[in-house]
C-alpha positions as CSV (number, residue, x, y, z in Angstrom):
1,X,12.0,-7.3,-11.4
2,X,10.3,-6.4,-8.1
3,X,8.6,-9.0,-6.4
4,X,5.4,-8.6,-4.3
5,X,7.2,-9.1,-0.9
6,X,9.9,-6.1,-1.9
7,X,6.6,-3.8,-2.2
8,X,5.2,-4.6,0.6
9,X,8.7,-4.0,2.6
10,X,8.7,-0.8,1.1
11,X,5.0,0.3,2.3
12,X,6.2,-1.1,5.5
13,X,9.2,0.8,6.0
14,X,7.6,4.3,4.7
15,X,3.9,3.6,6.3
16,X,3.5,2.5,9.8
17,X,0.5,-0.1,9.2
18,X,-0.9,-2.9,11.4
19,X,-1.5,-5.2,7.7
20,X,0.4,-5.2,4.4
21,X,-0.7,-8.1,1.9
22,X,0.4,-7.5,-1.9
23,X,0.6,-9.8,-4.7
24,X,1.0,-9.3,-8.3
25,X,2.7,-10.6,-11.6
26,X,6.5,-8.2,-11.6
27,X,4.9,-5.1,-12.6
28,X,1.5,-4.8,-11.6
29,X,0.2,-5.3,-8.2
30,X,-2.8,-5.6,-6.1
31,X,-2.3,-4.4,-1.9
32,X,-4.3,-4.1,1.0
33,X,-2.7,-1.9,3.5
34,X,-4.7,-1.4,6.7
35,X,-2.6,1.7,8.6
36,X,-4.5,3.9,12.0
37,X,-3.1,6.9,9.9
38,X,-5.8,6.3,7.2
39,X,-8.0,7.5,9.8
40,X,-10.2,10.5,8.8
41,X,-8.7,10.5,5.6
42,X,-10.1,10.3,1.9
43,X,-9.6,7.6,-0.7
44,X,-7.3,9.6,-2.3
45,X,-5.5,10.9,0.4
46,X,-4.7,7.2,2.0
47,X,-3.4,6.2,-1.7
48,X,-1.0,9.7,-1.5
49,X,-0.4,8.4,1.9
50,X,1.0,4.6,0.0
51,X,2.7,6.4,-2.9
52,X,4.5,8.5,-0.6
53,X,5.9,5.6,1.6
54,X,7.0,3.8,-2.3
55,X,8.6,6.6,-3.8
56,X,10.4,7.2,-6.7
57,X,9.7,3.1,-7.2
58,X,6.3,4.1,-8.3
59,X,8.1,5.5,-11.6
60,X,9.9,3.3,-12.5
61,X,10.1,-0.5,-10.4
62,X,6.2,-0.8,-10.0
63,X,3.9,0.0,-13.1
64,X,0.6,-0.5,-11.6
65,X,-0.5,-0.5,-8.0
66,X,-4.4,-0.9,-7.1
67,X,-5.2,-0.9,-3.6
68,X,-7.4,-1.2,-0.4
69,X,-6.6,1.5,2.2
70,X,-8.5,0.4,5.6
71,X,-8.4,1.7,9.0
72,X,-8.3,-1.5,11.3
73,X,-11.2,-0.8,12.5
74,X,-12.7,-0.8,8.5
75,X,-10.5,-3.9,8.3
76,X,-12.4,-5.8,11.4
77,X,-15.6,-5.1,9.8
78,X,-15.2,-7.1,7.1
């Protein structure tokens, strides 16, 4: 079973961010990933930008991922 910290190691690695937190139960898991390449960027093109840096673990070690893509200057705001 994957553990929070082993996903957020593997944003880390595939996503150069300033802030990775990520909790969750094994299977499903909640992130906040605050990255300067979220910058100009849509919702869905920051989550393509997360799901790219996980993978092939996104079909099969990680069932559910919700997220919060920031820039850090969304981040500082609150």
């Amino acid at each position: 079973m994957v553990t929070p910290e082993q996903v957020q190691s593997y944003i880390e690695k595939g996503l150069q961010c300033s802030a990775v937190r990520v909790v969750g139960d094994g299977e499903h898991f909640e992130a906040l990933v605050v990255s300067e390449a979220f910058r100009g960027k849509s919702r869905v093109q920051r989550h393509q930008l997360v799901y790219a840096a996980l993978g092939e673990r996104m079909r099969g070690e990680i069932h559910a991922l919700s997220m919060r893509t920031l820039t850090p200057e969304e981040a500082a705001d609150g």
